[in-house]
LOFINU-184658 format. One record per residue (C-alpha): residue in three letters; z, x, y. Coordinates in steps of 0.05 Angstrom, whole numbers, always signed. Layout:
residues N
R  residu       w       u       v
R     ALA       Z       X       Y
...
***
This chain:
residues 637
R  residu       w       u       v
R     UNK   +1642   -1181   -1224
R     UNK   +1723   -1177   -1200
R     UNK   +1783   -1209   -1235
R     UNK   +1836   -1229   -1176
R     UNK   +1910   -1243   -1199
R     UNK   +1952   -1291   -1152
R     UNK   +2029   -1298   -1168
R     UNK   +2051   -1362   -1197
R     UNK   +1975   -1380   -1214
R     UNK   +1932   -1340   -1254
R     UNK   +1864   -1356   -1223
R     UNK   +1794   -1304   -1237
R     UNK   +1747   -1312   -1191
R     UNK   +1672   -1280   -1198
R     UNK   +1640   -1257   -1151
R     UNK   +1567   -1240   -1147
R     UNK   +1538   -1194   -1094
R     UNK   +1473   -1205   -1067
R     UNK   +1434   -1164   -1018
R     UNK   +1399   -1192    -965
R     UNK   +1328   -1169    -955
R     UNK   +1303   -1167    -879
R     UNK   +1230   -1178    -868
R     UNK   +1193   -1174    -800
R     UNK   +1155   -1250    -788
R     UNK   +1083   -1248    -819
R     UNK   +1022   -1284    -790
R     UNK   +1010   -1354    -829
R     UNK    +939   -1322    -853
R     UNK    +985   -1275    -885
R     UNK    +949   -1258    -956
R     UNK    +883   -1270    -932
R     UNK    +827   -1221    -926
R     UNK    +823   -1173    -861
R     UNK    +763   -1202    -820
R     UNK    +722   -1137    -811
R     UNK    +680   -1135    -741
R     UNK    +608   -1129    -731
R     UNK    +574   -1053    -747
R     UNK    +507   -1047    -728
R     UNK    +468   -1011    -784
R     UNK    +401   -1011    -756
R     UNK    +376   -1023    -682
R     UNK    +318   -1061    -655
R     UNK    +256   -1022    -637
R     UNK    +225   -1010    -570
R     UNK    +142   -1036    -577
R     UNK     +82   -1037    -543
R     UNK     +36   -1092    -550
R     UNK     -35   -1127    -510
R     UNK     -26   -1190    -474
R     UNK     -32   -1249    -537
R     UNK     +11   -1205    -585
R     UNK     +66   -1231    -637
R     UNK    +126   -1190    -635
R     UNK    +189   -1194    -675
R     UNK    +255   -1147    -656
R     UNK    +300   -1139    -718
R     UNK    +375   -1117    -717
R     UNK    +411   -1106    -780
R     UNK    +503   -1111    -780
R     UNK    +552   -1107    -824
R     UNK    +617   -1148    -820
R     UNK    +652   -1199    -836
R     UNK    +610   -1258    -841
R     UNK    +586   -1312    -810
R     UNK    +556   -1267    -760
R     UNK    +530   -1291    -697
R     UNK    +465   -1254    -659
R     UNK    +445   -1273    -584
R     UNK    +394   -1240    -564
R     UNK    +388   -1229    -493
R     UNK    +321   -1212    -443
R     UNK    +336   -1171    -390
R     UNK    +416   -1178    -393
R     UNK    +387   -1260    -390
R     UNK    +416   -1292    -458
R     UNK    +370   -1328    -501
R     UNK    +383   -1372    -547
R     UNK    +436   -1360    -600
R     UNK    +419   -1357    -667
R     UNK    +443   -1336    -731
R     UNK    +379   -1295    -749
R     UNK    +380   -1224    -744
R     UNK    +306   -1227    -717
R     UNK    +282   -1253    -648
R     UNK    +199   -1261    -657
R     UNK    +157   -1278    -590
R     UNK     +90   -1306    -598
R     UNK     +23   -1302    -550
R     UNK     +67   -1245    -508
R     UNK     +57   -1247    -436
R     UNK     +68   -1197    -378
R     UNK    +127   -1237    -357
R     UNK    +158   -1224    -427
R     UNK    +161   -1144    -420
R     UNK    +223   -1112    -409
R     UNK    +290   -1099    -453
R     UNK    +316   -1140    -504
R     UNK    +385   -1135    -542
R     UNK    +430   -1167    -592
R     UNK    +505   -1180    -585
R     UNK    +525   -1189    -659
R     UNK    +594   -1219    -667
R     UNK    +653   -1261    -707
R     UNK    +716   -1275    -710
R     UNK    +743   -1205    -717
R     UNK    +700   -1182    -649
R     UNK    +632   -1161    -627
R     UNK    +578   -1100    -623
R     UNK    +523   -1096    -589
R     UNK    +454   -1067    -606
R     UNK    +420   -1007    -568
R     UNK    +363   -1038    -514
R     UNK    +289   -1042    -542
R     UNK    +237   -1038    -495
R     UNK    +180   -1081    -496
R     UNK    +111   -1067    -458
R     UNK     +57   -1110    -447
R     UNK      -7   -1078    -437
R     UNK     -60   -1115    -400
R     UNK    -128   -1084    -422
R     UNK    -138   -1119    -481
R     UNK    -116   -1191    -510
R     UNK     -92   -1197    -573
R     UNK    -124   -1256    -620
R     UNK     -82   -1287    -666
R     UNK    -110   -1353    -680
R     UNK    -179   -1363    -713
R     UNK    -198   -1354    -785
R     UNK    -240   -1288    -759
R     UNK    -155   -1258    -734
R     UNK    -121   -1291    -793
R     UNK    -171   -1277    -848
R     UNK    -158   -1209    -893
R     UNK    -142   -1172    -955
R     UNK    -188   -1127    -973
R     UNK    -230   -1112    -916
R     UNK    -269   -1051    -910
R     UNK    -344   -1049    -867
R     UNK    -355   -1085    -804
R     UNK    -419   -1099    -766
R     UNK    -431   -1143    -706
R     UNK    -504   -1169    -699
R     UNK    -532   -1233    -669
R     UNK    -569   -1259    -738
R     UNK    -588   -1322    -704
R     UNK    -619   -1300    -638
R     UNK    -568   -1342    -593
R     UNK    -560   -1280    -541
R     UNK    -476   -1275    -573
R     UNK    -457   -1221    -633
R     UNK    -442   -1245    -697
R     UNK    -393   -1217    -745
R     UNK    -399   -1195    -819
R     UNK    -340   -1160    -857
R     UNK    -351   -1126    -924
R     UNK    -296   -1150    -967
R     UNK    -290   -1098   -1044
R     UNK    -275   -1143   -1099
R     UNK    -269   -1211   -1058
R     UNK    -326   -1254   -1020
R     UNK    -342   -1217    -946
R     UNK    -338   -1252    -891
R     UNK    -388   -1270    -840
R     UNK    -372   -1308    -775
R     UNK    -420   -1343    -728
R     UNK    -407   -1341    -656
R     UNK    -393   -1404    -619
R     UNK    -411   -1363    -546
R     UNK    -340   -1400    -521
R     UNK    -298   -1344    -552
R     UNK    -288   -1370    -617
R     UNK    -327   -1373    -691
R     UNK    -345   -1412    -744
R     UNK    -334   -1376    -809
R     UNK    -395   -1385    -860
R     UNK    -377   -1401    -930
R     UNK    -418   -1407    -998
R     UNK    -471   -1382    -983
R     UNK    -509   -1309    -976
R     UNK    -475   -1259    -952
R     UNK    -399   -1296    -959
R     UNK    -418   -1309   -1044
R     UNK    -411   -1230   -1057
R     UNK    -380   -1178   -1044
R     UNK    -388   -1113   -1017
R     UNK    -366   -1048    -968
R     UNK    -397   -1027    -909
R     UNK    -451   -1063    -889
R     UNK    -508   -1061    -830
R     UNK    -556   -1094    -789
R     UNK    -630   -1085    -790
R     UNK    -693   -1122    -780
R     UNK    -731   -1098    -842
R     UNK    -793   -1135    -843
R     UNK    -805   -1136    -764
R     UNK    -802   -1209    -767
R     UNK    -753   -1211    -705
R     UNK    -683   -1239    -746
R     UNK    -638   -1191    -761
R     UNK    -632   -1174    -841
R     UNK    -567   -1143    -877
R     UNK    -557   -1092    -916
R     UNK    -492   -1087    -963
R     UNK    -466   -1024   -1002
R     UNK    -424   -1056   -1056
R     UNK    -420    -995   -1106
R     UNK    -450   -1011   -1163
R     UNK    -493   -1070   -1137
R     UNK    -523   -1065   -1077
R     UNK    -557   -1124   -1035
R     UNK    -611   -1137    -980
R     UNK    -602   -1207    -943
R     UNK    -674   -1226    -913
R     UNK    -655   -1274    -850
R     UNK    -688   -1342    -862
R     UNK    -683   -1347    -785
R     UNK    -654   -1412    -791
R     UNK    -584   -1384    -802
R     UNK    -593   -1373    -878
R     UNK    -603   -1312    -913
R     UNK    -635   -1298    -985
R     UNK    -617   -1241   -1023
R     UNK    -683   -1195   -1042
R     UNK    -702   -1185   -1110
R     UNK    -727   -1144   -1135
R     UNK    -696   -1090   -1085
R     UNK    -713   -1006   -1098
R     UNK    -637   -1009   -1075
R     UNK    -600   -1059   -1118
R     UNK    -568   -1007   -1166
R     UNK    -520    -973   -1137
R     UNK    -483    -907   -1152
R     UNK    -420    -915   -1128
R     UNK    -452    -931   -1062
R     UNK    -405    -939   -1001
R     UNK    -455    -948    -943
R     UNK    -532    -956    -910
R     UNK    -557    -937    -856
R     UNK    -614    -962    -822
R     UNK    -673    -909    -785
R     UNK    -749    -897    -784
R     UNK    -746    -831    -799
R     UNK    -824    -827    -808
R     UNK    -833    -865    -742
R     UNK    -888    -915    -775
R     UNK    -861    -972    -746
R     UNK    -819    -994    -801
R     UNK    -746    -985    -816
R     UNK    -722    -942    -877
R     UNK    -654    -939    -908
R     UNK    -616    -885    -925
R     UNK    -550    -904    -975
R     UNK    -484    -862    -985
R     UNK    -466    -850   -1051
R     UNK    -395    -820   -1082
R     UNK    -374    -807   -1156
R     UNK    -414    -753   -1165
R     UNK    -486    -783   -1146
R     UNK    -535    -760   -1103
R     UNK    -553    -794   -1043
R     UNK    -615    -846   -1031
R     UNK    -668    -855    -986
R     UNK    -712    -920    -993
R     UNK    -794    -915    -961
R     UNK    -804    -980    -923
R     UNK    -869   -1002    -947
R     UNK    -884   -1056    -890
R     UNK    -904   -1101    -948
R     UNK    -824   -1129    -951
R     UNK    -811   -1084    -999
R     UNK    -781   -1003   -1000
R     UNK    -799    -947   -1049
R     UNK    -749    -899   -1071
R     UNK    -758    -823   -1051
R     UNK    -740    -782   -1107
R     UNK    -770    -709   -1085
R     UNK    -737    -682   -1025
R     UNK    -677    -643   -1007
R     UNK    -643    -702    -968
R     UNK    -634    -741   -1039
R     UNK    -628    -679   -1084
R     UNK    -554    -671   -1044
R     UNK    -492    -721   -1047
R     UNK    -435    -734   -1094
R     UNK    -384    -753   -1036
R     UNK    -418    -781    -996
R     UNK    -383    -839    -954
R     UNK    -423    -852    -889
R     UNK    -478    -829    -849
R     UNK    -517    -832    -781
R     UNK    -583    -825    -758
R     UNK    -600    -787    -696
R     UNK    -655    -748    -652
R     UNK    -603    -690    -636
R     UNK    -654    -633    -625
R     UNK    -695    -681    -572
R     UNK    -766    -676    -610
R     UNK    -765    -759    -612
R     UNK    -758    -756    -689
R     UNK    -687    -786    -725
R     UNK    -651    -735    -753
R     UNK    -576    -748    -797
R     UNK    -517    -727    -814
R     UNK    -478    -743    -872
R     UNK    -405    -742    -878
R     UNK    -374    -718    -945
R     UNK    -306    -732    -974
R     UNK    -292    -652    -995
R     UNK    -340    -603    -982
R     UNK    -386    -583    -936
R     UNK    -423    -644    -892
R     UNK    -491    -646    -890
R     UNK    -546    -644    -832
R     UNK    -616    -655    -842
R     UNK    -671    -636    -794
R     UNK    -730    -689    -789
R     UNK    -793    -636    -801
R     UNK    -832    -693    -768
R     UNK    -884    -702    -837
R     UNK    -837    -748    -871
R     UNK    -796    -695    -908
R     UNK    -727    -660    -884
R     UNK    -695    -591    -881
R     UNK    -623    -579    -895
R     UNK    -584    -536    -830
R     UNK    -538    -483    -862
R     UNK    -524    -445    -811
R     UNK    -462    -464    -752
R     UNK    -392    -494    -765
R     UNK    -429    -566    -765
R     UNK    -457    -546    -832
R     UNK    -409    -504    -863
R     UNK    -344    -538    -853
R     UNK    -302    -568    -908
R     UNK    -261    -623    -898
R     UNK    -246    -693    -924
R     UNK    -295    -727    -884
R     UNK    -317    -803    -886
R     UNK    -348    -839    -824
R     UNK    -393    -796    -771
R     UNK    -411    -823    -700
R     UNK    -454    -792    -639
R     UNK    -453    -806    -577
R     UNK    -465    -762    -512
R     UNK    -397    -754    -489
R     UNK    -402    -703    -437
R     UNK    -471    -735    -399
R     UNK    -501    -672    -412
R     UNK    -573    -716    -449
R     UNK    -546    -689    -511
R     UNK    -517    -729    -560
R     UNK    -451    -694    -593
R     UNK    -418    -715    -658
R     UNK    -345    -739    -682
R     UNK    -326    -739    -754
R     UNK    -263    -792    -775
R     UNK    -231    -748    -832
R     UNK    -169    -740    -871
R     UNK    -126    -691    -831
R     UNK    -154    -677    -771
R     UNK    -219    -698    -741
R     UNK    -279    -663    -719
R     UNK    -317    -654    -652
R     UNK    -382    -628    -642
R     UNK    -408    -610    -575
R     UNK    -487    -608    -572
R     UNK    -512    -541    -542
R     UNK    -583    -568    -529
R     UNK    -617    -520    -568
R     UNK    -609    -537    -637
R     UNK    -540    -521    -647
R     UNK    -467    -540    -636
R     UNK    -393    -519    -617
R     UNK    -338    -540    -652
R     UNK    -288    -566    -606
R     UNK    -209    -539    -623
R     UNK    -174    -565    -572
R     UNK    -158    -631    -547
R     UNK    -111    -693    -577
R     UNK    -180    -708    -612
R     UNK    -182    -659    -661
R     UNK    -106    -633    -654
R     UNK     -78    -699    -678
R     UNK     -56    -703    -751
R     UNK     -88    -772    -780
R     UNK    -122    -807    -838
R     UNK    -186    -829    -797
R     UNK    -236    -879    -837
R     UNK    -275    -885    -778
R     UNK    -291    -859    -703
R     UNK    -331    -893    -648
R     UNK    -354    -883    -582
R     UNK    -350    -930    -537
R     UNK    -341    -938    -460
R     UNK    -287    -992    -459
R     UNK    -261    -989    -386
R     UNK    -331    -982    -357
R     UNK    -326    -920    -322
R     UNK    -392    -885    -347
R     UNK    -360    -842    -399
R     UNK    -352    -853    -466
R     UNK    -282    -857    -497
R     UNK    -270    -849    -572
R     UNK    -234    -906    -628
R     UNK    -200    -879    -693
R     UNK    -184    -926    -750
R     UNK    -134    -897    -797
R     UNK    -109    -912    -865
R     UNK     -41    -884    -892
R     UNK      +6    -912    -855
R     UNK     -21    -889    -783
R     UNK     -35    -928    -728
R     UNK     -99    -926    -695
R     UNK    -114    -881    -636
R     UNK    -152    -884    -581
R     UNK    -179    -831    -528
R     UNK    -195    -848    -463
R     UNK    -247    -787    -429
R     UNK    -231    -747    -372
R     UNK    -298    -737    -343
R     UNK    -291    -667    -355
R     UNK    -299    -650    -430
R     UNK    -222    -666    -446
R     UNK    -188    -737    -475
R     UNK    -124    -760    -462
R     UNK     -91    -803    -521
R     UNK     -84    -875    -514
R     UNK      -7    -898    -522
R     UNK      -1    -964    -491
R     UNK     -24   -1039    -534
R     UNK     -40   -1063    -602
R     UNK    -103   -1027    -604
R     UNK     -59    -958    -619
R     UNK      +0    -996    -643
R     UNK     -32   -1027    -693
R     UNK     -58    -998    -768
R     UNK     -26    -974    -819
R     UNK     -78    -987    -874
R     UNK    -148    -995    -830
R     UNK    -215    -982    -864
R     UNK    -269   -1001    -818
R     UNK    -278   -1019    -735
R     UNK    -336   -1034    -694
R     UNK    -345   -1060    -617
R     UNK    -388   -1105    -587
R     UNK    -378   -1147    -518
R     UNK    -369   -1210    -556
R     UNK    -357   -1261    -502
R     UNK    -412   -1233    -453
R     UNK    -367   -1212    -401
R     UNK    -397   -1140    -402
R     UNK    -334   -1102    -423
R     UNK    -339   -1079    -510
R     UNK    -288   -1126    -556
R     UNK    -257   -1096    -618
R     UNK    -254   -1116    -690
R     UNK    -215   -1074    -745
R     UNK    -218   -1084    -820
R     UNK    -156   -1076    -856
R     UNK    -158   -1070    -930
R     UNK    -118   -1065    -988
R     UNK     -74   -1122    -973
R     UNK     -52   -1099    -921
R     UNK     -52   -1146    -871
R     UNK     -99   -1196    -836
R     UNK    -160   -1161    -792
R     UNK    -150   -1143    -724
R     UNK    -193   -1177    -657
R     UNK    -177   -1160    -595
R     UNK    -218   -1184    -524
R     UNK    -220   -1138    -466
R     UNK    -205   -1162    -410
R     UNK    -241   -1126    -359
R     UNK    -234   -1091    -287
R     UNK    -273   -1091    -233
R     UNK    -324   -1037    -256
R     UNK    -394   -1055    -261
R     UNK    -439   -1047    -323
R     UNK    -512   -1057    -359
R     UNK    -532   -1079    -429
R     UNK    -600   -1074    -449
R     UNK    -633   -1090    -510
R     UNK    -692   -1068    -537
R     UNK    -743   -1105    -568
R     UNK    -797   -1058    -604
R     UNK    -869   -1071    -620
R     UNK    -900   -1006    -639
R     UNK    -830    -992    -660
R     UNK    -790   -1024    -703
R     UNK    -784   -1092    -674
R     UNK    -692   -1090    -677
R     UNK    -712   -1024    -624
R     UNK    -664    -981    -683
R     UNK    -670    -902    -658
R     UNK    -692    -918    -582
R     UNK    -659    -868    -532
R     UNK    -637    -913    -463
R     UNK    -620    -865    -409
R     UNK    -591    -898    -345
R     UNK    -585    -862    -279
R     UNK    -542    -885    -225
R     UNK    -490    -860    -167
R     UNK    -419    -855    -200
R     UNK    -358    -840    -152
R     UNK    -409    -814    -111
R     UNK    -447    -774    -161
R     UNK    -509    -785    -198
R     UNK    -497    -792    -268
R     UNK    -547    -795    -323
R     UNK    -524    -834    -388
R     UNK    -550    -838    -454
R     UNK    -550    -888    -511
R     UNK    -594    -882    -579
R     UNK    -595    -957    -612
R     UNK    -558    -943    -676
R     UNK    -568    -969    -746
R     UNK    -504    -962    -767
R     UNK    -458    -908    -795
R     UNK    -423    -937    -851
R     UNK    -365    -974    -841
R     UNK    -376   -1002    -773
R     UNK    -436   -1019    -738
R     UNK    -430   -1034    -657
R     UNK    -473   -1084    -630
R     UNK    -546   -1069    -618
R     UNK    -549   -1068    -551
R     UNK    -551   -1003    -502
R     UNK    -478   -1012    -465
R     UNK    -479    -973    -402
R     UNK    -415    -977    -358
R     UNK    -432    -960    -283
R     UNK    -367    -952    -247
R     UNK    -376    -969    -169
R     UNK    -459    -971    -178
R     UNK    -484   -1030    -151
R     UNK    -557   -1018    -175
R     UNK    -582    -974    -234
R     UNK    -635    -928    -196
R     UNK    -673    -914    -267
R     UNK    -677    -945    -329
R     UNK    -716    -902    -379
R     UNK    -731    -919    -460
R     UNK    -757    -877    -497
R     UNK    -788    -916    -557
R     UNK    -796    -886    -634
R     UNK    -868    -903    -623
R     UNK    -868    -838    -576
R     UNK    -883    -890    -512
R     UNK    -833    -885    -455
R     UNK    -825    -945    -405
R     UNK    -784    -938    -338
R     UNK    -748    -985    -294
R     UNK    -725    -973    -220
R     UNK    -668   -1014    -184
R     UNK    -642   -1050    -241
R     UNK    -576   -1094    -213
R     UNK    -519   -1090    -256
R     UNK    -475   -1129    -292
R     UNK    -528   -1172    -333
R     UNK    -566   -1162    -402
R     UNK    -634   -1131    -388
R     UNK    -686   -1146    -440
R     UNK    -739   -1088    -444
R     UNK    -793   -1106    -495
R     UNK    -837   -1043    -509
R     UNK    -917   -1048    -491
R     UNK    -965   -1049    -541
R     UNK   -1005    -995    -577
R     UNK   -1067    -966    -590
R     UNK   -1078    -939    -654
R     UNK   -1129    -923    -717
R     UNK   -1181    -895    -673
R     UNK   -1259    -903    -694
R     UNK   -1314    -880    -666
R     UNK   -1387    -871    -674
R     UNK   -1447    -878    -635
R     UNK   -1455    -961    -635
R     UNK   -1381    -970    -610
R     UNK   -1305    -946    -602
R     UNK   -1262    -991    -648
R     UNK   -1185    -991    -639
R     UNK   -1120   -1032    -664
R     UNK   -1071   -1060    -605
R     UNK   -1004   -1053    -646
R     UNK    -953   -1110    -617
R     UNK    -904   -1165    -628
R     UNK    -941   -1225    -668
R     UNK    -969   -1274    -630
R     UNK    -975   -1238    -571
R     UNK   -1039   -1236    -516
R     UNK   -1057   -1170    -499
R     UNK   -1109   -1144    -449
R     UNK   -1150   -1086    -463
R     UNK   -1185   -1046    -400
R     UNK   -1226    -981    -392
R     UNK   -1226    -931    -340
R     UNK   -1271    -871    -325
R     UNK   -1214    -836    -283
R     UNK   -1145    -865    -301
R     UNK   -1153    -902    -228
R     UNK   -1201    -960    -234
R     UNK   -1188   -1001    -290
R     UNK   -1243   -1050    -317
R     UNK   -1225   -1120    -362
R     UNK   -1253   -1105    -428
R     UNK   -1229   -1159    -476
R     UNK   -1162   -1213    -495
R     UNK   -1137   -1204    -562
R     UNK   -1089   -1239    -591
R     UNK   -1048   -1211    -649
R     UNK   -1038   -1249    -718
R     UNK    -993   -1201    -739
R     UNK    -966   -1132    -712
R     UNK   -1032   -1109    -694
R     UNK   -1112   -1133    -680
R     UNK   -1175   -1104    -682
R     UNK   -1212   -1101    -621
R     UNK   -1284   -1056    -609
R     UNK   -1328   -1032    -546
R     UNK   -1391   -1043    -573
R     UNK   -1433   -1013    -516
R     UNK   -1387    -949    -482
R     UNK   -1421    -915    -425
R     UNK   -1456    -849    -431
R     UNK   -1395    -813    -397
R     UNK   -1361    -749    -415
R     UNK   -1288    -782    -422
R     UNK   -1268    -856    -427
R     UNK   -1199    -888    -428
R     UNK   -1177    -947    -458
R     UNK   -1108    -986    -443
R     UNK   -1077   -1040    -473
R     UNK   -1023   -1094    -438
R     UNK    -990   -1152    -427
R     UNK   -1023   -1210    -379
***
């Protein structure tokens, strides 16, 4: 403040000084937050997928919100959303290709990295159906056709909730049966088996503790047997159906863990089984997860292998008098690894069936020598590949007469596929759900479900996971052959029959081979001997070699239909003294069979018409011929 004097006129004036502040103009959102842009934490991920898939691309921003996300299809925008997820459904070819998001708002935009999506034609995806939406705890698989209809059926082993089992329509979808047996209990892996001959397949169910055996009603009911030699189990994971004692009957041999020994169940032919409780094969076990049945050492009598979860595996030798020896010797006896489903299958068309092992780690491959032993296979994406395999199959799923090899894997893995050379070596499978798909799988099994002659696939997910997987094939243009065997001598579901087809391949002849299985544990493929044939028009031979020991061959088969092969009938229980030969003509009930004599194997003479009652009849010569050698015959009219 200043005092001012002015003459004549005291006056004080104050003044006050004030400074003038400047500021620059401010925007009228001045005070508001800063509007950050869009930052793109996390980018969509390229996928491969079979035709029918569901796919879903994710992208994940930061910023500023609201943010905006189109999606665009081949630089093609479509429609804008404000999801951070774009999901196709039932995927088509015309759907592969790159999709991206441009993520934006008001303070700009970012755009997300391409993802590639390919759409793989060889299989179809199902989504729709109870039998693709249905899961949770899935484990064993096995396709069989319980009602006789000429289409596969479906049953899933479900641990701790009610299995599944699914009748086949035969128009590409099924009807899911519900309370009643099998779908009331529970269980693991589970198989297919005619038991008591009576031409409807039965079902066997490992269930750990409890095991069951479903007799087929054979009006498309089952009833649980009791008593059963088999219904307490120890810690019992799997069956598996064979006759090892060739009698015409099937026995069952169980997989037991938690420290048990193994089980092998007599049948008696009566309907009911007796335990066997002194011999080698049942004195061993105590991992025991799966197991399968098969004539490696070509002397026509089932031999097995077990697969162990630690420790060495086991394989047993059929001595051919109803009793086993253990091999020790060679890597297929003395390796140690976490192993839990086996398969065999003659991979190399050698007439020798090899073996695959699904283990924890890495998986094993057995090539069959021919003379009793094996080589362990070392290289190869087979047995290279790092994986948690439940399960292996072989299967020939594009048809080209060699037989490829399925992996379902549990911890976290997808499944894996290898498709065979032709010359001993695989190459690995990357394109489709099939091998895109997994993550917690426990089971698989193939079987040409919709009769087009090219295998369909079913996985079993467990642990609530996710639903079960079903995928169709859809086929090329190669040809193929099913045949199924229908025993008479042997048991009458033809389990441990050895098909061999010959026929000209890419312009070379190729002999195949196919032993009916009984299953392996957790998945059981249809029982019917799929041949694929490549180019061949015609199948030049057709050979079966029964259990029974009788051997039936076919020339000029066509392809691409189901052959049915029902084996002849058999003489057996010779007796003879000097008023007459006496005989029984083993063969399917109800059946007329002719029985003729011959001097010289040339000239064959009528001798009588039986017909049986049941699987065999009596029939006598009361007067033979004073001749040094007489042969007798029996067949169908």
């Amino acid at each position: 403040m200043t005092d001012l004097s002015f003459p004549g006129k005291p006056l004080r004036i104050r003044l006050v000084a004030s400074l003038i502040l400047l500021l620059p103009c401010l925007p009228s959102n001045f005070g508001q937050a800063q509007t950050a842009p869009p930052t793109i934490t996390s980018q969509p991920r390229s996928q491969s997928v079979s035709l029918g898939a569901n796919v879903t691309f994710r992208v994940t921003a930061t910023g500023t919100p609201p943010l905006t996300f189109q999606w665009l299809w081949n630089n093609t925008p479509t429609e804008a959303t404000t999801s951070n997820t774009l999901s196709l459904t039932n995927v088509t070819l015309t759907q592969a290709g790159g999709y991206f998001a441009v993520v934006s708002n008001d303070g700009g935009a970012a755009t997300s990295a391409v993802a590639v999506l390919t759409v793989d034609p060889t299989f179809t995806k199902i989504t729709t159906g109870l039998i693709a939406t249905d899961g949770g705890d899935s484990s064993g698989c096995a396709w069989g056709d319980f009602d006789n209809d000429g289409f596969p059926d479906l049953f899933v082993g479900n641990g701790g909730t009610k299995n599944f089992l699914y009748r086949n329509n035969g128009d590409g979808t099924f009807t899911k049966r519900t309370n009643a047996a099998p779908a009331l209990d529970s269980g693991f892996g589970g198989s297919w088996g005619d038991f008591n001959n009576d031409g409807w397949l039965d079902l066997f169910v490992a269930n750990r503790a409890v095991n069951y055996l479903y007799q087929n009603n054979g009006d498309g009911t089952f009833t649980r047997v009791t008593p059963f030699a088999g219904a307490a189990g120890a810690t019992s994971w799997s069956g598996s159906w064979g006759d090892y004692d060739r009698d015409g009957w099937l026995d069952l041999f169980i997989s037991n863990g938690g420290g048990n020994n193994n089980a092998l169940f007599h049948n008696s032919g009566d309907g009911t089984f007796t335990k066997i409780t002194a011999a080698r094969i049942v004195g061993d076990g105590g991992v025991s997860i799966g197991a399968a049945w098969q004539d490696y050492d070509g002397d026509g009598w089932p031999d097995l292998f077990v697969a162990n979860n630690g420790g060495n595996n086991f394989l047993y030798r059929n001595l051919r008098n109803g009793t086993f020896a253990r091999v020790t010797a060679g890597r297929i006896a003395t390796d140690s690894q976490s192993a839990i489903v086996p398969d065999w299958g003659d991979y190399d068309n050698d007439g020798w069936p090899d073996l695959a092992v699904g283990c924890f780690g890495r998986n094993l491959l057995y090539r069959n020598l021919g003379d009793g032993a094996f080589a362990r296979q070392t290289n190869g994406p087979v047995v290279l590949d790092p994986q948690n395999s439940e399960i292996v199959q072989w299967i020939d799923y594009d048809n080209d007469g060699f037989l490829d090899l399925y992996s379902a894997n549990d911890g976290g893995q997808n499944n894996t596929l290898y498709h065979n050379n032709g010359d001993g070596t695989f190459t690995k499978i990357t394109a489709g759900s099939l091998v895109n798909d997994g993550g917690k799988s426990a089971g698989c099994a193939w079987a040409d479900y919709d009769n087009d002659g090219f295998l369909d696939l079913f996985v079993a997910n467990w642990q609530g996971s996710r639903p079960n997987f079903l995928y169709r094939n859809n086929g090329n243009t190669n040809h193929w052959l099913k045949v199924k065997c229908v025993g008479s001598a042997s048991n009458r579901a033809g389990i441990g029959a050895k098909v061999r087809v010959r026929a000209t391949i890419r312009r070379t002849d190729m002999w195949q081979l196919r032993e009916i299985s009984g299953g392996t544990g957790f998945g059981q493929t249809s029982l019917l001997a799929h041949f694929g044939l490549g180019d061949a028009e015609i199948a030049d031979i057709v050979k079966i070699e029964w259990p029974s020991g009788a051997i039936q061959e076919l020339r000029n088969v066509s392809v691409n239909r189901t052959l049915t092969v029902v084996e002849p009938p058999k003489l057996a229980g010779v007796r003879y003294n000097a008023l007459a030969f006496q005989s029984d003509v083993v063969g399917l009930p109800g059946s007329n069979y002719v029985i003729e004599t011959s001097l010289n194997l040339t000239d064959w003479a009528w001798l009588t018409t039986v017909t049986n009652a049941g699987r065999s009849t009596a029939f006598s010569d009361p007067a033979p011929p004073d001749a040094p050698r007489r042969f007798y015959r029996a067949r169908s009219p």
